[in-house]
C-alpha positions as a Markdown table, in Angstrom:
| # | Residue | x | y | z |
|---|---|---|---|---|
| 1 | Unk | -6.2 | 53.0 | 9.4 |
| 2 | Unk | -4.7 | 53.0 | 6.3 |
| 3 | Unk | -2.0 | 50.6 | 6.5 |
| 4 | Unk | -4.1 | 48.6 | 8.4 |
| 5 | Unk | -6.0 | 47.5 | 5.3 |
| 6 | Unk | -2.6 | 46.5 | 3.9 |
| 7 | Unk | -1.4 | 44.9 | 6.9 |
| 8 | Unk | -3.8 | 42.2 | 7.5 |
| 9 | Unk | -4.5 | 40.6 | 4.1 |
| 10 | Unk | -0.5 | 41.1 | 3.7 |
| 11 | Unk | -0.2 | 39.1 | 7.2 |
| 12 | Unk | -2.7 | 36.4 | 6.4 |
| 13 | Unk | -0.9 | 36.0 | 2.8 |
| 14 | Unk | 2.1 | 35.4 | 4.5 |
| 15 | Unk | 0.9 | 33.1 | 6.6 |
| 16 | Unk | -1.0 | 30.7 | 3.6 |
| 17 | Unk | 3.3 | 31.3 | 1.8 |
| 18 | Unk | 4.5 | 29.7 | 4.5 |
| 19 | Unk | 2.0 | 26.8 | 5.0 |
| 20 | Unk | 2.1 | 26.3 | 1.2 |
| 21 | Unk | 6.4 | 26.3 | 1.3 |
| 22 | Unk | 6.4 | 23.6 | 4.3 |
| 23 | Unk | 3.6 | 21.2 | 2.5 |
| 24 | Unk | 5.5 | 21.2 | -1.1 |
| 25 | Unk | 8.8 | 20.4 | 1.2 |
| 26 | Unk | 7.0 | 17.0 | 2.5 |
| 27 | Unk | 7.5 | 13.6 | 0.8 |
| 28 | Unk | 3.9 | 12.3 | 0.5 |
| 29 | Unk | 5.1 | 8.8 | 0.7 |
| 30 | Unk | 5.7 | 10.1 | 4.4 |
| 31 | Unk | 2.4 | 10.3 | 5.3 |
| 32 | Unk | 2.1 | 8.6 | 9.0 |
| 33 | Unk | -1.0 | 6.0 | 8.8 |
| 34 | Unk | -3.2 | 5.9 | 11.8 |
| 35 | Unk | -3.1 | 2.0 | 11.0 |
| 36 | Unk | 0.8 | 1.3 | 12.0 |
| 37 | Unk | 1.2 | -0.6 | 15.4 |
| 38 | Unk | -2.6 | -1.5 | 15.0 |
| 39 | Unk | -4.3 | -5.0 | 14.2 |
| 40 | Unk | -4.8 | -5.4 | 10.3 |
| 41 | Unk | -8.5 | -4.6 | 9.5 |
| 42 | Unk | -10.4 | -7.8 | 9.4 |
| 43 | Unk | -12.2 | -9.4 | 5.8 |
| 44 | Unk | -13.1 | -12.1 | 3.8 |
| 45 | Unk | -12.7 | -11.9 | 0.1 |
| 46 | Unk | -13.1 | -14.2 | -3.1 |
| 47 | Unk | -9.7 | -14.8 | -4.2 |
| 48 | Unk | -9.1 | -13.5 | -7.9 |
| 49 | Unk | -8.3 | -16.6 | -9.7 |
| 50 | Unk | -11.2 | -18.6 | -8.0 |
| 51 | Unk | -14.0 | -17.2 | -6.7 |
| 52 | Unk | -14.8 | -20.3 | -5.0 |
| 53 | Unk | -11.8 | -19.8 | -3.0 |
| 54 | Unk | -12.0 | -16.9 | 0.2 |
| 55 | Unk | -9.1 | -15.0 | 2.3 |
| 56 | Unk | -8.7 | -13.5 | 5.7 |
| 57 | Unk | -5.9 | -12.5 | 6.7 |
| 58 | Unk | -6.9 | -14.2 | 9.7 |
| 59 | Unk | -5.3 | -17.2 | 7.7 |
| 60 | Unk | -2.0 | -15.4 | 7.8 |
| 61 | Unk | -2.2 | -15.8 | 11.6 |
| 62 | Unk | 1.5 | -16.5 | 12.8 |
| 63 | Unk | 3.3 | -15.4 | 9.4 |
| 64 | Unk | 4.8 | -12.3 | 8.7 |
| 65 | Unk | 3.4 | -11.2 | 5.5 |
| 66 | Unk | 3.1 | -8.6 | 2.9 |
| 67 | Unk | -0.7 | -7.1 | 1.8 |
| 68 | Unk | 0.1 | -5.4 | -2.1 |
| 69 | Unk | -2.7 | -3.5 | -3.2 |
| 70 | Unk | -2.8 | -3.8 | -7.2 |
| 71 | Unk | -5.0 | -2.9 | -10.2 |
| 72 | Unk | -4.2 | -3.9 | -13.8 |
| 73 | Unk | -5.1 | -0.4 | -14.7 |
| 74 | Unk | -2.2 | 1.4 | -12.1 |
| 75 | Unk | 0.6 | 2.6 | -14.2 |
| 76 | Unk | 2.6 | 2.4 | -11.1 |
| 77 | Unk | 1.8 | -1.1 | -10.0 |
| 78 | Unk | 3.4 | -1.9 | -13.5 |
| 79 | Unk | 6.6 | 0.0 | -12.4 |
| 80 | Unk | 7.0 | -1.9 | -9.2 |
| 81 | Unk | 5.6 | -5.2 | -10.2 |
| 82 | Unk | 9.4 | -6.6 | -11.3 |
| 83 | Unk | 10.7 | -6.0 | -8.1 |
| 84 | Unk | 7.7 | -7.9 | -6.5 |
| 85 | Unk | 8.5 | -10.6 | -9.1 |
| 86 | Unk | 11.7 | -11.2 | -7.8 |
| 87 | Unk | 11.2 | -10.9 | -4.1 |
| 88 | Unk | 8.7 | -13.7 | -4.8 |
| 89 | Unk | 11.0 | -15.9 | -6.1 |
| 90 | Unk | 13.3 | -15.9 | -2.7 |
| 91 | Unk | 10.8 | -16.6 | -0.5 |
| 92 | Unk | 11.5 | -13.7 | 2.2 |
| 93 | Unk | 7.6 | -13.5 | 2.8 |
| 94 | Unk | 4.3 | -14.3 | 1.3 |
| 95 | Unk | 2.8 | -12.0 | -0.9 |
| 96 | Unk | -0.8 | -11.4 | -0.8 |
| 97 | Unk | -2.4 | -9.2 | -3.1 |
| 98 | Unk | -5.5 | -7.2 | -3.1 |
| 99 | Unk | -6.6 | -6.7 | -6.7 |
| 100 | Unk | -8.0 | -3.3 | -6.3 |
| 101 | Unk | -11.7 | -2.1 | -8.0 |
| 102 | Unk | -10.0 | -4.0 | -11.4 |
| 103 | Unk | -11.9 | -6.3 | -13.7 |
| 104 | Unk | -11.7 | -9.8 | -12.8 |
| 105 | Unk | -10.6 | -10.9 | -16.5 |
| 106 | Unk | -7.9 | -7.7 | -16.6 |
| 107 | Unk | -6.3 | -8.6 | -13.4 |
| 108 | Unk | -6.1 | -12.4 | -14.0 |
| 109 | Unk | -4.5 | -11.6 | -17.8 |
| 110 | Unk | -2.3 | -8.9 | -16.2 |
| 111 | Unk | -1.3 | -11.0 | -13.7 |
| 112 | Unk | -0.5 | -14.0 | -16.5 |
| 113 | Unk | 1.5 | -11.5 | -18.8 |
| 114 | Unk | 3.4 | -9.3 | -16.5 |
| 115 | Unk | 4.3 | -12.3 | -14.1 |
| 116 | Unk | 2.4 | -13.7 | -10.8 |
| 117 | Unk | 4.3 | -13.0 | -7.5 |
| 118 | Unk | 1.2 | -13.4 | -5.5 |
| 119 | Unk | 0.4 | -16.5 | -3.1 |
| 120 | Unk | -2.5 | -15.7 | -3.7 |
| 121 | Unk | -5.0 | -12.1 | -4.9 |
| 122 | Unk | -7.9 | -11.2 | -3.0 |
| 123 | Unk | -10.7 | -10.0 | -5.3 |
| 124 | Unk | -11.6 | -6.1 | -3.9 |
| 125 | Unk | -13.9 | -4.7 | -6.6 |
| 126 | Unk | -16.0 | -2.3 | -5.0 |
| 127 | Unk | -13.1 | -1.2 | -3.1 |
| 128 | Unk | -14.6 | -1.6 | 0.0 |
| 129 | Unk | -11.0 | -3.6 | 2.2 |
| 130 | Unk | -8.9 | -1.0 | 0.3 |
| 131 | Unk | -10.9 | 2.2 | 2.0 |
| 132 | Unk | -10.5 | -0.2 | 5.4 |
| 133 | Unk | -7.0 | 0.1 | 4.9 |
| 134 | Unk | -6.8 | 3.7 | 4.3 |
| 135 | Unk | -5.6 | 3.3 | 0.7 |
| 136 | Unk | -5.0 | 6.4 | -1.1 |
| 137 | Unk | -4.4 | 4.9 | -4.5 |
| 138 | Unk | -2.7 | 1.9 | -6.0 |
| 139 | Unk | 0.0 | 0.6 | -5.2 |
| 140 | Unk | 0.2 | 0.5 | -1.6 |
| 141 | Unk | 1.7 | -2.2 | 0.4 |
| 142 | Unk | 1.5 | -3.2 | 4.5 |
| 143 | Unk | 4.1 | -5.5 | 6.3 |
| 144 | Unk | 2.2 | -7.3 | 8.5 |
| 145 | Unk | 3.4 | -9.5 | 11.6 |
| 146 | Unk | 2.9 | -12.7 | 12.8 |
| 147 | Unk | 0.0 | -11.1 | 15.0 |
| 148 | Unk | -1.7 | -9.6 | 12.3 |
| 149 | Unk | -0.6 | -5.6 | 13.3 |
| 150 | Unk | 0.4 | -3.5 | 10.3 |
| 151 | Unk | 4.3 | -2.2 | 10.7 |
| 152 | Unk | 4.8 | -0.6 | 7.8 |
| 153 | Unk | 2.6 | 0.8 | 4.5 |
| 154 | Unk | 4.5 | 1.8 | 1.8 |
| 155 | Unk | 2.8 | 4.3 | -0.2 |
| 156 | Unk | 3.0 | 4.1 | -3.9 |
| 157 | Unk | 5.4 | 1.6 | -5.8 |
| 158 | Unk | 8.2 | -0.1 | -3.8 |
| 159 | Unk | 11.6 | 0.9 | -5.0 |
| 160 | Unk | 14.6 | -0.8 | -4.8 |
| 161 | Unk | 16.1 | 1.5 | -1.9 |
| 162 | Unk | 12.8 | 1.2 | 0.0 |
| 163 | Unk | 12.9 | -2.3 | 0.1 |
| 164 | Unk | 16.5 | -2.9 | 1.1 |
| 165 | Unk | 16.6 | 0.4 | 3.3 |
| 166 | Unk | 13.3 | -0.3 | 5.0 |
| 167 | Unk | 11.3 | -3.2 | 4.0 |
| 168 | Unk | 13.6 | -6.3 | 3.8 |
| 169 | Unk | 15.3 | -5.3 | 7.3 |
| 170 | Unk | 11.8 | -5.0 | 8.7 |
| 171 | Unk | 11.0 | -8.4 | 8.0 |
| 172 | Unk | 14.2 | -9.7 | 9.1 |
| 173 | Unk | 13.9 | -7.9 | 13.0 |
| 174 | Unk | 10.2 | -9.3 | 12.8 |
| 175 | Unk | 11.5 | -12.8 | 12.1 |
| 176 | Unk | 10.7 | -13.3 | 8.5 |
């Protein structure tokens, strides 16, 4: 009886070791999304430089695209935003972005110091399209097809081997 009483909370530590050892061993930029293969979540949103101005990306219909959620306070956003910057300027895809529970003002001055790589910024300031998309925190970024169905998200800034290992061919099988 005895050893019993050492036995089980010995097992059941043993148990919560190994659980623990395979979670710290998982890349959480691998985390599947329930939203790949699916149609992008539907909204309309004032666009951040003119709030007289809306976007769906139901007016993406027949372009492959990229959605990057962004937020003048993210450190991150600031680490990936170059990259962005550049891709812009070849014209693979359009890049939307979806100014993420910012400050109007902040994310229209960030946006005109850092650089603009954005066709255009939809205006999400309660947060409301990011928690559609299943946004963990900023940055996150979808590929989205010509039918509107997410194939990729990207969690966390883009990196240069994400986006020439993964992203960049993406768009070029999807006919980008």
């Amino acid at each position: 009886m005895k050893a019993l009483k050492f036995v089980i909370p010995l097992a059941v530590f043993a148990l919560l070791a190994a659980f623990l050892a395979v979670g710290l061993t998982r890349d959480p930029r691998q985390i599947p999304s329930p939203f790949i293969g699916k149609a992008a979540p539907a909204f309309r949103l004032e666009q951040l430089h003119d709030e007289k101005l809306a976007f769906a990306p139901a007016d993406m219909r027949g372009k492959v695209w990229l959605l990057n959620v962004w937020a003048s306070w993210c450190v991150s956003c600031r680490v990936e935003h170059p990259l962005l910057v550049e891709m812009s300027k070849s014209h693979v895809v359009p890049i939307i972005g979806l100014n993420y529970k910012d400050k109007r003002d902040d994310g229209v001055q960030w946006l005109a110091r850092f650089g603009n790589p954005y066709s255009l910024s939809a205006f999400d300031v309660d947060g409301k399209v990011g928690i559609d998309y299943g946004v963990y925190g900023v940055p996150e970024t979808f590929v989205i097809d010509k039918e509107g169905v997410i194939r990729y998200k990207q969690i966390g800034p883009i990196t240069p081997e994400a986006l020439d290992k993964t992203i960049l061919p993406l768009l070029k099988t999807l006919g980008a």
